[in-house]
FIBAKOL-929191 format. One record per residue (C-alpha): residue number from 0; z, y, x. Coordinates in Angstrom, 3 decimals. Each point is the difference from the previous one (the first is absolute). Last residue first. Layout:
FIBAKOL-929191
+-----+----------+----------+----------+
:   k :        z :        y :        x :
+-----+----------+----------+----------+
: NUM :        Z :        Y :        X :
...
+-----+----------+----------+----------+
end
This chain:
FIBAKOL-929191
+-----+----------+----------+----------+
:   k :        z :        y :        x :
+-----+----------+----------+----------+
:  90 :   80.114 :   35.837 :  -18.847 :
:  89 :   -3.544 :    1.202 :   -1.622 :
:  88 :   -2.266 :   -3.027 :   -1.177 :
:  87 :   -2.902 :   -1.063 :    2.242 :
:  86 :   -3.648 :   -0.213 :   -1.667 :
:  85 :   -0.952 :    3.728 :    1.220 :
:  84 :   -3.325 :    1.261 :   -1.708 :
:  83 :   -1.810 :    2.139 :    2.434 :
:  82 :   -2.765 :    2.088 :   -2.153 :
:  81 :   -3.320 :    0.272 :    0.440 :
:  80 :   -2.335 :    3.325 :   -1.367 :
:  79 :   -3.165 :   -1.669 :   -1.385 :
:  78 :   -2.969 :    0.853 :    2.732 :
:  77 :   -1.098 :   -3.685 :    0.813 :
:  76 :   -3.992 :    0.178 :    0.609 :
:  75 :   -1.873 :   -1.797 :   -2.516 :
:  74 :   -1.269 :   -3.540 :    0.053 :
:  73 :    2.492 :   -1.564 :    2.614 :
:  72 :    1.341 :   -2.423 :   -2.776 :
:  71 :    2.938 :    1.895 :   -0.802 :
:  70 :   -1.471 :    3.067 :    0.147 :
:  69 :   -2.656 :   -1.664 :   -3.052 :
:  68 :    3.032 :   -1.358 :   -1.974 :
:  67 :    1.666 :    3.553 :   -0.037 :
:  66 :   -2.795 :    1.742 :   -1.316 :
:  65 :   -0.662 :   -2.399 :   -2.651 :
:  64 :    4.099 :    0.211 :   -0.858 :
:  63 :    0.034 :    3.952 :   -0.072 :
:  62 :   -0.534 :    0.562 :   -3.835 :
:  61 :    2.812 :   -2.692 :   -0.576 :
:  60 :    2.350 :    1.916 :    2.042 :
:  59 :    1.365 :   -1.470 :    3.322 :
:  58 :    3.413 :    0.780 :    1.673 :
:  57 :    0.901 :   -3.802 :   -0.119 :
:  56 :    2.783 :    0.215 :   -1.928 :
:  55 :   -2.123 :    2.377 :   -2.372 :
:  54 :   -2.755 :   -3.238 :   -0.054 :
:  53 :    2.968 :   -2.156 :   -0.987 :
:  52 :    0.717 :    2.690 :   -2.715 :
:  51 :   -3.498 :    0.135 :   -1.516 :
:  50 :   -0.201 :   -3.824 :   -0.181 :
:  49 :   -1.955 :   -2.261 :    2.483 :
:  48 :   -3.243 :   -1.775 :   -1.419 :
:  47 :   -1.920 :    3.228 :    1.657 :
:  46 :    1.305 :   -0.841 :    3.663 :
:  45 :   -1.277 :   -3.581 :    0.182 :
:  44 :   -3.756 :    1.616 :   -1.950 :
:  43 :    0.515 :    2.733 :    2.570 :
:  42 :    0.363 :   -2.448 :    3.284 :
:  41 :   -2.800 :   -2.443 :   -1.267 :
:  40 :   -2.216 :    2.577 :   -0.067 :
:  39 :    0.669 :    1.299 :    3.455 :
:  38 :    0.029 :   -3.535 :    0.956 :
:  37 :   -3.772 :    0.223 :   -0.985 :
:  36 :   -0.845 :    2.995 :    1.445 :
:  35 :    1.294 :   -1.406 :    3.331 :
:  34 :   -2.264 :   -3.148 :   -0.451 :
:  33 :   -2.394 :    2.291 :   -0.713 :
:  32 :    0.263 :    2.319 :    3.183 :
:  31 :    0.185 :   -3.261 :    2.521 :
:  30 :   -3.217 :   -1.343 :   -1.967 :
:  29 :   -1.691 :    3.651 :    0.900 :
:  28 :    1.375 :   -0.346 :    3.280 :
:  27 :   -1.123 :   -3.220 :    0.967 :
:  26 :   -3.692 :    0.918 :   -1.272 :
:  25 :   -0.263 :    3.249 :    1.802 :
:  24 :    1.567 :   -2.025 :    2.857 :
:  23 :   -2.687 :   -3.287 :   -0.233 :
:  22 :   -2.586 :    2.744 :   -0.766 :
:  21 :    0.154 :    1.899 :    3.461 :
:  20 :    0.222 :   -3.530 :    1.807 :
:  19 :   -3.182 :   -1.362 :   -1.896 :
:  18 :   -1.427 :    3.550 :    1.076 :
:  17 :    1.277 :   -0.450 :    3.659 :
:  16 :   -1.790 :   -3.214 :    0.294 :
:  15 :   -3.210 :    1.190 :   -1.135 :
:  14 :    0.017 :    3.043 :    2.036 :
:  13 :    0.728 :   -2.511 :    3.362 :
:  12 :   -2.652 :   -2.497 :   -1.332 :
:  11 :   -2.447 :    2.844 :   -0.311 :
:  10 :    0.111 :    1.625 :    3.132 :
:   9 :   -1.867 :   -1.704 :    1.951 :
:   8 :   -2.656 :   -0.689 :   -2.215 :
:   7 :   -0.742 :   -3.264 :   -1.085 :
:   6 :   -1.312 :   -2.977 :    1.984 :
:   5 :   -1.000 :   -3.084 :   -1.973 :
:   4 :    1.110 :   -3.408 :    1.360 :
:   3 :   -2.472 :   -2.769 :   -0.743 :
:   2 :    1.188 :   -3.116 :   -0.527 :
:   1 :   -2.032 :   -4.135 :    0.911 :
:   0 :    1.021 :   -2.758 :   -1.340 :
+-----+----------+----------+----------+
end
């Protein structure tokens, strides 16, 4: 049997490769962005089966919980103001 190599430009196998490469990360970051959108979700619907005074306890309103879930989940930058909640009791 009897192959024939074909010679392609010099250049062409080098573009080529960094193209696959260049769509492997567009495509790695686009799954990485939907999977986050996706907890996100998850996060709000978890947070909207709470009651209005669990959400106080937690500092959240109910207009804020969509918000919330997407800083959570590295969506949105965090800007809510963050309090230090002690857990030891006073002596």
């Amino acid at each position: 049997m009897h192959t024939t190599s074909i010679s392609l430009c010099p250049g062409l196998a080098t573009k080529a490769s960094r193209a696959l490469q260049d769509l492997a990360r567009r495509l790695s970051r686009a799954y990485h962005r939907w999977h986050r959108a996706r907890q996100a979700h998850a996060t709000a619907h978890a947070l909207n089966q709470l009651d209005d005074r669990m959400l106080q306890d937690l500092g959240l309103n109910r207009s804020e919980l969509l918000s919330a879930a997407a800083e959570l989940n590295g969506l949105a930058k965090c800007d809510r103001r963050r309090i230090q909640v002690s857990t030891s009791l006073p002596r």
